[in-house]
N, C-alpha and C positions, 0 to 999 in steps of 0.2 A: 504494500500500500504506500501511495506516495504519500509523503506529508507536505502538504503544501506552506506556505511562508506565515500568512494568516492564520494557521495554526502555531507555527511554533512563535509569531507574535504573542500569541492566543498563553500559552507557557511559558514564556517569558515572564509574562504580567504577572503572572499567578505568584511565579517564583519572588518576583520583586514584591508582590504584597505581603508575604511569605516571610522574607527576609526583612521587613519593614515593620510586621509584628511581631518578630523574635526579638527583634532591635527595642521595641517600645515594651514587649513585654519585660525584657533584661533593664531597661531604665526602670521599668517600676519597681521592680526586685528591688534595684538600688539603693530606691526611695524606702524601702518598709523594713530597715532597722536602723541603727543609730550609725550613724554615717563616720561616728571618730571608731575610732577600735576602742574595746572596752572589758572590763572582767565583768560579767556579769556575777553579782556579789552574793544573789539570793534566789537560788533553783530548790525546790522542792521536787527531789527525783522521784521522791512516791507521793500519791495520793492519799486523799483521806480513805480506801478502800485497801489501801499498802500497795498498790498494784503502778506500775512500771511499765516502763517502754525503754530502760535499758540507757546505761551510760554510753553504747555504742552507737545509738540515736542522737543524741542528744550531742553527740561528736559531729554528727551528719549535718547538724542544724546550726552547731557552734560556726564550723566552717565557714557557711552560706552567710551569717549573719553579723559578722566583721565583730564577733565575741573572742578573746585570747584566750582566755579559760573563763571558767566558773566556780561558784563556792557553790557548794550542793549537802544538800542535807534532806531530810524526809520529813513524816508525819509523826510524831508522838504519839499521836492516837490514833484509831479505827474508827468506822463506823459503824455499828448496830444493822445487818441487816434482817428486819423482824419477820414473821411470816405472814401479817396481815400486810405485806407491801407486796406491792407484786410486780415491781421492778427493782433491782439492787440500785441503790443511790452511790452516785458518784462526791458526790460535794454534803458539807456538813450540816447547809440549809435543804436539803433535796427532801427532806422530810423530820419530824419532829423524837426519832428516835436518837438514843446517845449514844454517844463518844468515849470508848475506855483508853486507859494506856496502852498499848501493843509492844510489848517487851522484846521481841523479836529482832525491829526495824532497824536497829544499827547492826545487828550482826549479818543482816542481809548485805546493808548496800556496801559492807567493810569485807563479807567475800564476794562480792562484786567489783567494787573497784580492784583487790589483790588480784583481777584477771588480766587486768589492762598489760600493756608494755611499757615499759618506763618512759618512752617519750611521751604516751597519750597522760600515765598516773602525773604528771608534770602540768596538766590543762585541768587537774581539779584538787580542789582544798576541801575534804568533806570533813564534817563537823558531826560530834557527839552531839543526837538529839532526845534520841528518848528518856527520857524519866519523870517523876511527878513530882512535878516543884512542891509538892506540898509536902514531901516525906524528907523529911530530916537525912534518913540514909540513900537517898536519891547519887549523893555525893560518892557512895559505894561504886555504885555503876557506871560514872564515867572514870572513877578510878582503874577500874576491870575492862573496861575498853580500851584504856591507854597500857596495859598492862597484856592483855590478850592481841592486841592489833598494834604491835609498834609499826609509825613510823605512817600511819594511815591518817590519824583525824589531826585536824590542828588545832582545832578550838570548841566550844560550848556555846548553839545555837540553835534552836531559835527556841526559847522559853516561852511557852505559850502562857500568859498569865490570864489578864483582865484583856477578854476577847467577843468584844459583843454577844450574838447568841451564843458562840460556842463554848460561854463562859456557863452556861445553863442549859448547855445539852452533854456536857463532861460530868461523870460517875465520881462520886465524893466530893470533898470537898473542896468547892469552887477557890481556884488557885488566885493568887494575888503576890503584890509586892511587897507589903508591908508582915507577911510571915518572916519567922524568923527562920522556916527551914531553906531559903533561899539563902542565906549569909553562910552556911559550907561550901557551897558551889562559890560563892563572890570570893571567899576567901582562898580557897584551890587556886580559880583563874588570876589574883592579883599574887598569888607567889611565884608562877611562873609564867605572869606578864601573857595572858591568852585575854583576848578580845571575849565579851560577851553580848552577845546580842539578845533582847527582850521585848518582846510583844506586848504591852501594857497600855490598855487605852486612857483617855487624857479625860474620860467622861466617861458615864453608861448611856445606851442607845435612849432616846426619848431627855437626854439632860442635857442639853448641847448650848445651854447661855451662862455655863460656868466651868472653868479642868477641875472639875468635881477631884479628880487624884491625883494632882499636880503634886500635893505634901506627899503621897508615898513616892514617886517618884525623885523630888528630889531627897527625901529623908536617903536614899539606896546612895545618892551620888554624894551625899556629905558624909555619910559612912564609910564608903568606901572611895574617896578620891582620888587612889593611886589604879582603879580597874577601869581599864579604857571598854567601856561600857555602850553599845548603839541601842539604840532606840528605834526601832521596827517604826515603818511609816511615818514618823518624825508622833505617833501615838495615835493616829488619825485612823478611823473604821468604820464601817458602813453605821450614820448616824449618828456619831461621835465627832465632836468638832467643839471649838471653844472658841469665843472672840478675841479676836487681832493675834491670831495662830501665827505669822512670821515674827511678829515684836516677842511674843512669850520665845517664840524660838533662839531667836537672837539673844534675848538675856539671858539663858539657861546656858548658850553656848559661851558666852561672856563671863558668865561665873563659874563655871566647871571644866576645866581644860581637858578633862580626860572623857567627857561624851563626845560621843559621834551619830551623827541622824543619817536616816536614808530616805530616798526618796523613790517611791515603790507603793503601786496596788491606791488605796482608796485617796493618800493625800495628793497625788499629785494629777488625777482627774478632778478633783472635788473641792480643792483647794488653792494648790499653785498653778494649775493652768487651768482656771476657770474663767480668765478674760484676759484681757491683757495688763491691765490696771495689777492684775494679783501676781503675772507672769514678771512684770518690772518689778516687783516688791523682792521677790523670791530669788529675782535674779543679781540682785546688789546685795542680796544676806549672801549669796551664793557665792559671790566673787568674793565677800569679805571674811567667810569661813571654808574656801573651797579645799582646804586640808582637812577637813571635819565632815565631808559628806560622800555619801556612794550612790550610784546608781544600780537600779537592780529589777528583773524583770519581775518577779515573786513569782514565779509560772508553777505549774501542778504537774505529776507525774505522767500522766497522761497525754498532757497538749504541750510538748517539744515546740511541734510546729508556730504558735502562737506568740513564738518568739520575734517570729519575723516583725510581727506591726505592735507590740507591746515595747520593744525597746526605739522604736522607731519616734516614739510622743515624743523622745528627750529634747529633739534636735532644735524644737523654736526656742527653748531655753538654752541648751547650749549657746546657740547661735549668740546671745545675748553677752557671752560671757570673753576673758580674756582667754589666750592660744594655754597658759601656766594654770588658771583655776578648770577651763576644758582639764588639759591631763591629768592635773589633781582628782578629778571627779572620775572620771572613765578609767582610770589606770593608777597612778601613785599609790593613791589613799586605802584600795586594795590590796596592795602588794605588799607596801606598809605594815600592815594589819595581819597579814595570812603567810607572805609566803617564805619566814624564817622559823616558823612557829612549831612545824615538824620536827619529831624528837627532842622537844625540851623537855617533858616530863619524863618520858623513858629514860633520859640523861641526867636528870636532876640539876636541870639548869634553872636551879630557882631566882628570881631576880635579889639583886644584892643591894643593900643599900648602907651609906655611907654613916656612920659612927658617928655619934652627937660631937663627942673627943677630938674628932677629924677635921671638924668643921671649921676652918677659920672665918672669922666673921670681921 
């Protein structure tokens, strides 16, 4: 059969439209993560159901989405699936049954990561998560981690405390800051200088014209002002918000040198980029504490993918910022924090401090 000219005209075109929406599709890719390189600081590798898509996933996505590693940790709890449900629930709200501890979950993702290759175990800093901040001997368990797993976790996160619902869908007694079984865990992590990151909201859901827990909050950081301590969502949660949220910010970070905030999940839809007016405000705290902040996607064990357009929000604030507070936030401030922090326990590198006697003044 011959082919005539106007046909392969006819192919030509096609080819060039072809080529022209691979082109526009590969621009938009570009556009739907955070355009700086970055560690993304807070993955949740399991679900609230424990279940997983696997550290080798989550490599596939790191890749695409201009991530250099991650800090990855999992769920302390489970979820209750009952038998009057008649779908298994994926998320903590999916329905009105509870959340226990799941005592398992670090020995999963700790013989999971031991699978990696040393170049890939280099792209993640995962963190002892489970236990019940409410139990006194909670401190046993990350003990026994660093003890059973040298050379795997670096630090102690993510402390689920005062957590909107799920502070009233969790079995016992409803966890807080102002227990005193949290202060062995505070005092472990300030002898050998390990970051702690805390989940603690600034209010309970429906009280949102005062930081109802601003005193537990800082009563934690004037007892302990040598533990470099983050603050999950700068304390912001579905419902929970308090007036002039960047000014409290800012003194808080003004008075306590050793907190660090992030921005991640409900404050930074609902707070820092709710206009523009709130995006400038955030952006001149940003530049003026940008060694004090991280960016971080808070994504679920399940949805890797999701990374693509959740780290991609950062960029109209970034953009806002100087080329040193950019690096500070996407890269420094994490690496800072996380990545000398392997084998100080197993080594007994406790932090040392200098002798009253020593001190000339």
């Amino acid at each position: 059969m011959l082919i005539t000219e106007n046909k392969i005209n006819i192919e030509l075109k096609k080819l060039e439209k072809k080529e022209w929406f691979l082109d526009k599709t590969s621009d938009l890719e570009q556009l739907r993560w955070c355009k700086y390189k970055m560690i993304d600081a807070h993955v949740h590798i399991i679900n609230f159901m424990q279940e997983t898509e696997w550290l080798e996933k989550l490599l596939y996505y790191m890749k695409k989405t201009n991530i250099k590693s991650s800090v990855i940790f999992w769920m302390p709890v489970k979820k209750n699936w009952w038998e009057h449900e008649k779908s298994q629930p994926e998320y903590y709200l999916d329905d009105d049954n509870e959340c226990y501890y799941y005592s398992f979950t670090d020995w999963m993702v700790a013989e999971e990561y031991n699978k990696l290759s040393d170049k890939n175990k280099e792209k993640f800093y995962p963190l002892i998560s489970w236990f019940n901040p409410m139990d006194i001997n909670a401190i046993k368990h990350i003990e026994n981690m660093f003890k059973f797993y040298p050379g795997v976790f670096c630090w102690i996160w993510e402390i689920l405390l005062r957590h909107d619902d799920l502070t009233f869908l969790t079995q016992w007694e409803a966890p807080r800051l102002s227990s005193k079984s949290i202060f062995p865990i505070l005092e472990f992590a300030t002898e050998y200088d390990l970051p702690v990151l805390i989940h603690n909201n600034i209010s309970a859901p429906g009280v949102s014209d005062h930081p109802k827990y601003l005193s537990e909050l800082e009563s934690i950081l004037r007892e302990f002002p040598k533990t470099k301590i983050i603050y999950a969502h700068c304390w912001v949660s579905r419902r929970v918000y308090a007036p002039y949220y960047a000014k409290m910010i800012k003194r808080l970070l003004d008075e306590y040198p050793s907190l660090y905030v992030d921005y991640s999940w409900a404050v930074f839809e609902e707070i820092i980029g709710k206009d523009e007016k709130s995006l400038d405000e955030w952006a001149e705290l940003s530049e003026e504490f940008s060694n004090r902040i991280l960016l971080w996607s808070d994504i679920l064990g399940k949805d890797f993918h999701r990374i693509w357009f959740i780290n991609y929000k950062f960029n109209k604030l970034l953009a806002k910022l100087s080329k040193k507070a950019i690096k500070n936030i996407t890269i420094n401030n994490a690496e800072f924090l996380f990545w000398w922090k392997k084998w100080r326990v197993e080594n007994w590198l406790r932090r040392k401090y200098p002798r009253l006697e020593d001190i000339k003044i």
